[in-house]
ChimeraX commands (.cxc) that place a marker at each C-alpha (Angstrom):
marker #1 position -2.13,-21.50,18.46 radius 0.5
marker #1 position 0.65,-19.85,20.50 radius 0.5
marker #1 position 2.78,-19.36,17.93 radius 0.5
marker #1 position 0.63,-18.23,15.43 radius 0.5
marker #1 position 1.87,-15.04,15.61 radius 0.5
marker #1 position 5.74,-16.04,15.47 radius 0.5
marker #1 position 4.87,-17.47,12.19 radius 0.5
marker #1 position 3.29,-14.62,10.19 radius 0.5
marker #1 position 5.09,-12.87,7.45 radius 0.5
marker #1 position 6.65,-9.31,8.88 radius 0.5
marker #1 position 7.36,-6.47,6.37 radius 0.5
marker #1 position 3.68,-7.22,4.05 radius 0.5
marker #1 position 2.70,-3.41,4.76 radius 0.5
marker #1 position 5.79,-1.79,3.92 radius 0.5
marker #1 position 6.27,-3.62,0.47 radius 0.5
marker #1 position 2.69,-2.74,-0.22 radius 0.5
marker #1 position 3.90,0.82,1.22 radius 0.5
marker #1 position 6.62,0.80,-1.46 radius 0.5
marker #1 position 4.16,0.03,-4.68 radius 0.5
marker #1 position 1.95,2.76,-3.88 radius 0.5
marker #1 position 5.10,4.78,-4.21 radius 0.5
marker #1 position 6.28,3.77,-7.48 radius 0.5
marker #1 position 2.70,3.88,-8.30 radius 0.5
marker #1 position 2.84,7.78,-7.57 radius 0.5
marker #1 position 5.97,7.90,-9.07 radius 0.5
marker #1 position 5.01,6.64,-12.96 radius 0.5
marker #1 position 1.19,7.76,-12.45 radius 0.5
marker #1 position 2.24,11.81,-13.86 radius 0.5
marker #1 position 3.13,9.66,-17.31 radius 0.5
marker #1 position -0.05,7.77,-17.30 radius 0.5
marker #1 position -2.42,10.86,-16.80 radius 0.5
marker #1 position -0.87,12.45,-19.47 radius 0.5
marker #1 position -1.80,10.20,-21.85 radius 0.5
marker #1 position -5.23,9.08,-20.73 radius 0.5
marker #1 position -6.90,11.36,-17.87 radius 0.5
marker #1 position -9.75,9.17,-16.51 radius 0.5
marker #1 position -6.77,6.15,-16.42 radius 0.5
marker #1 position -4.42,8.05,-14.90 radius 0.5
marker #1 position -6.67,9.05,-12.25 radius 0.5
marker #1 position -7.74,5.83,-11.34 radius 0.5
marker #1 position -4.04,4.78,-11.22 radius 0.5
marker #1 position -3.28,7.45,-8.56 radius 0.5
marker #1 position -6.16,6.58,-6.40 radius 0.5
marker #1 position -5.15,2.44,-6.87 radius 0.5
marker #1 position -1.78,3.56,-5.42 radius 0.5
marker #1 position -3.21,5.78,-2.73 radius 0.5
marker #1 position -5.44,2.71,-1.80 radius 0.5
marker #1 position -2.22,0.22,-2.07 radius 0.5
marker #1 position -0.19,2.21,0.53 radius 0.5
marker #1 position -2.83,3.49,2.58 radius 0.5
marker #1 position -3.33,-0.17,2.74 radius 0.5
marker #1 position 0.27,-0.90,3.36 radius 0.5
marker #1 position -0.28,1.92,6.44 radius 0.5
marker #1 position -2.87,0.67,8.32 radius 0.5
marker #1 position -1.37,-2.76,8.40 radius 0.5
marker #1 position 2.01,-1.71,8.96 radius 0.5
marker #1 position 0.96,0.71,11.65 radius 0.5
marker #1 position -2.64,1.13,12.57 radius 0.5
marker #1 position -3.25,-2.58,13.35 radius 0.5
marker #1 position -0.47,-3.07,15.63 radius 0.5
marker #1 position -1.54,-0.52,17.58 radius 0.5
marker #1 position -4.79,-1.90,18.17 radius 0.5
marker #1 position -3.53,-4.82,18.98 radius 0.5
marker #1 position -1.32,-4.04,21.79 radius 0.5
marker link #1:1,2 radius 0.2
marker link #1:2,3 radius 0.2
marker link #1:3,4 radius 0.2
marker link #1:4,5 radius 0.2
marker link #1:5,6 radius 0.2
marker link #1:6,7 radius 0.2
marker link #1:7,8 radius 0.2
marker link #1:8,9 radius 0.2
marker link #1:9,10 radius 0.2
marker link #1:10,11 radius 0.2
marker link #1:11,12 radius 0.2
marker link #1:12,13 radius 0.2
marker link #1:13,14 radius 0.2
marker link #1:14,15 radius 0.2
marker link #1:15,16 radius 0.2
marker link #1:16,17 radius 0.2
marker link #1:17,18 radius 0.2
marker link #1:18,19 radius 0.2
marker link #1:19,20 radius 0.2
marker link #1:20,21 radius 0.2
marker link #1:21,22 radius 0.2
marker link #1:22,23 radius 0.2
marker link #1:23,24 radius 0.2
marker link #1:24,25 radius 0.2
marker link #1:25,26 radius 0.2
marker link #1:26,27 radius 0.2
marker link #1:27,28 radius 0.2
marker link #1:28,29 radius 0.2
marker link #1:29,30 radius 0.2
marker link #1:30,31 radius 0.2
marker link #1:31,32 radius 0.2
marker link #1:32,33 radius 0.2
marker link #1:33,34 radius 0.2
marker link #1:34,35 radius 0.2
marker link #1:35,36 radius 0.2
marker link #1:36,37 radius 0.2
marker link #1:37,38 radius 0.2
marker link #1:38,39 radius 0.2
marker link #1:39,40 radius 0.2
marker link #1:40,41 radius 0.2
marker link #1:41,42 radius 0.2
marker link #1:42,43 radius 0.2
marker link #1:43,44 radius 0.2
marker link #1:44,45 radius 0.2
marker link #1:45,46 radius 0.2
marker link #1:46,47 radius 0.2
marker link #1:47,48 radius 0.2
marker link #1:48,49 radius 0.2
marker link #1:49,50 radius 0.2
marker link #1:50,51 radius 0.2
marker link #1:51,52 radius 0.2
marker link #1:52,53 radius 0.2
marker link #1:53,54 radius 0.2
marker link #1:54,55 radius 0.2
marker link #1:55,56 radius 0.2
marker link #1:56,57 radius 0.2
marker link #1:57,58 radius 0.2
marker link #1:58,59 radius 0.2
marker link #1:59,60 radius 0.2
marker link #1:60,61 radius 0.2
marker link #1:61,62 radius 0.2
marker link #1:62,63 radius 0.2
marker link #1:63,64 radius 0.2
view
């Protein structure tokens, strides 16, 4: 479809870039309590925003 495109969602990546962030943010109070949780909360946010990265970023570049 031409306007396929037009019609998508914009800003996806950079919400998913801001929960990664608060995910850093409260992770510290998490791994004090429970270490092998609060490690697997830090990498789940490093995952969300690198997430929120590529699509934000990476992809449009490849696109173009």
């Amino acid at each position: 479809m031409a306007h396929s495109e037009h019609n998508r969602p914009k800003g996806t990546g950079m919400v998913m870039i801001a929960i990664g962030i608060l995910i850093f943010v409260f992770a510290p109070d998490y791994f004090k309590h429970d270490l092998a949780g609060g490690m697997a909360i830090i990498i789940f946010g490093f995952a969300i925003g690198g997430l929120g990265f590529y699509i934000s970023f990476v992809r449009k570049k490849d696109k173009k």
